[in-house]
C-alpha positions as a printed NumPy array, in Angstrom:
array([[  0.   ,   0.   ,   0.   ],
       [  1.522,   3.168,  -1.031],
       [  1.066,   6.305,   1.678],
       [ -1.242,   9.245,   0.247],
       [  2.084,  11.898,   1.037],
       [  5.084,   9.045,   0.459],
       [  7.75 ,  11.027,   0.594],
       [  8.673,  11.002,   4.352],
       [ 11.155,  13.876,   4.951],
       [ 12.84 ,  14.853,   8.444],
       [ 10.555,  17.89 ,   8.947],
       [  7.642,  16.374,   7.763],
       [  5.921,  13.484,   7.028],
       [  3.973,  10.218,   8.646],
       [  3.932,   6.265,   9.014],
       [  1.67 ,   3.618,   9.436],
       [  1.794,   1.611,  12.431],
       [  0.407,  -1.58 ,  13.779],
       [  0.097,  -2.734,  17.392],
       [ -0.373,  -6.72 ,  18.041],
       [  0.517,  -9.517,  19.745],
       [  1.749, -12.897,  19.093],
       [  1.798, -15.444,  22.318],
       [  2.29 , -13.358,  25.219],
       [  4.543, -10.114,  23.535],
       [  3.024,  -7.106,  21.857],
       [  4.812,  -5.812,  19.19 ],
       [  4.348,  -1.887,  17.808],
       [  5.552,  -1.883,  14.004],
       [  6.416,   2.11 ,  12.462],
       [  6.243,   0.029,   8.671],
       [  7.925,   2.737,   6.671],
       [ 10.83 ,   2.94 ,   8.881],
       [ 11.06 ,  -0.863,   9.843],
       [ 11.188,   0.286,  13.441],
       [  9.58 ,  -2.797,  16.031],
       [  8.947,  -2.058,  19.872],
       [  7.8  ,  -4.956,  21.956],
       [  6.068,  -4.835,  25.8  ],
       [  3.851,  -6.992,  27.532],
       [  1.419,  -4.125,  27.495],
       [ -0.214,  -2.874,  23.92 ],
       [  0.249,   1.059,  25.284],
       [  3.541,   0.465,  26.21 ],
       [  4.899,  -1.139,  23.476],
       [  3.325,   1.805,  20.855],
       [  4.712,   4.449,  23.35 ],
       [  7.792,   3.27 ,  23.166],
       [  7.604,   3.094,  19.222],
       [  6.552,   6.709,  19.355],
       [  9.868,   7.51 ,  21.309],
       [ 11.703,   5.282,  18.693],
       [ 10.563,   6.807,  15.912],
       [ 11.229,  10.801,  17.236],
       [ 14.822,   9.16 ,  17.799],
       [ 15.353,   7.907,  14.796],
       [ 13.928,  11.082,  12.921],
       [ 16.25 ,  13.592,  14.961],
       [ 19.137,  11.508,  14.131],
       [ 18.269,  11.746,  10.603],
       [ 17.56 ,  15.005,  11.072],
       [ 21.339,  15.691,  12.2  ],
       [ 23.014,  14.356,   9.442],
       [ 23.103,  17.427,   7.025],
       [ 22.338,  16.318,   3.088],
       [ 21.561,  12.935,   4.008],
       [ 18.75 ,  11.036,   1.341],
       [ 15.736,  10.169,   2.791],
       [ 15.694,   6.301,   1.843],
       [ 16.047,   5.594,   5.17 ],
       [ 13.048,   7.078,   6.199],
       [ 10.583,   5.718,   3.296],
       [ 12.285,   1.871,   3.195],
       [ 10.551,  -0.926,   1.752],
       [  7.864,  -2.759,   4.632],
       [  8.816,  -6.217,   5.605],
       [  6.396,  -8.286,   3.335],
       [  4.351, -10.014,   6.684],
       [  3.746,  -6.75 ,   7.516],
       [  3.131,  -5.423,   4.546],
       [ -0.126,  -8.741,   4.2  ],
       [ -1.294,  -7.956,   7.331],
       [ -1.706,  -4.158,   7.151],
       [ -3.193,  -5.466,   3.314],
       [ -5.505,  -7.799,   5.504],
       [ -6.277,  -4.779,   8.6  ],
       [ -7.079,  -1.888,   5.698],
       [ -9.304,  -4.186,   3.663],
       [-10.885,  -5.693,   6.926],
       [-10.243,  -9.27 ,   6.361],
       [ -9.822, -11.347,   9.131],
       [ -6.302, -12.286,  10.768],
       [ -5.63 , -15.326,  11.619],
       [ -4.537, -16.438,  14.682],
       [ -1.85 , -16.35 ,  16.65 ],
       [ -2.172, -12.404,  16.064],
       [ -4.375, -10.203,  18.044],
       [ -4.067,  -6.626,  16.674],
       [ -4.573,  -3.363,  19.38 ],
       [ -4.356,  -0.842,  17.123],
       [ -3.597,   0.165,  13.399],
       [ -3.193,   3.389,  11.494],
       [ -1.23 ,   6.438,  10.391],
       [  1.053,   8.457,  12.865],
       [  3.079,  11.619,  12.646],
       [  6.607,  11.285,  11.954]])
């Protein structure tokens, strides 16, 4: 799925994230910037992908000139399917249980 605005740039831009667990972990996912979190709480672990991401941006952010590849990479294809499967409202099979799902500020 291609973002609406895909060209994520260190002043501006957004990311889709997914929140869900598999067996007793929660995992938060930032899919353009292949950035995973993991808690045993939901709200923890997409908190902490929130702090992730701001990190990652600054840094980016420091490094004067520098292409923005790194913050528009190419998803990890099982994330990819089951943001395909969330968006289109299909069901997900278990062992997932998905929190959350959307678009966040970068």
């Amino acid at each position: 799925m291609v973002l609406s605005n895909p060209m994520n740039t260190p002043q501006k831009g957004k990311f889709r994230h997914i929140v869900f667990r598999d067996g007793d972990t929660w995992y938060a996912v930032a899919l353009e910037f292949n950035i995973v979190e993991s808690s045993d709480d939901p709200k923890l672990a997409f908190m902490s992908l929130l702090q992730a991401v701001s990190g990652y941006v600054t840094s980016l952010n420091k490094i004067k000139g520098a292409r923005f590849s790194p913050l528009n990479q190419k998803t990890d294809p099982e994330y990819e399917s089951l943001w395909a499967k969330l968006t289109a409202k299909k069901s997900i099979k278990s062992p997932f249980e998905v929190a959350m799902f959307g678009y966040s500020q970068a």
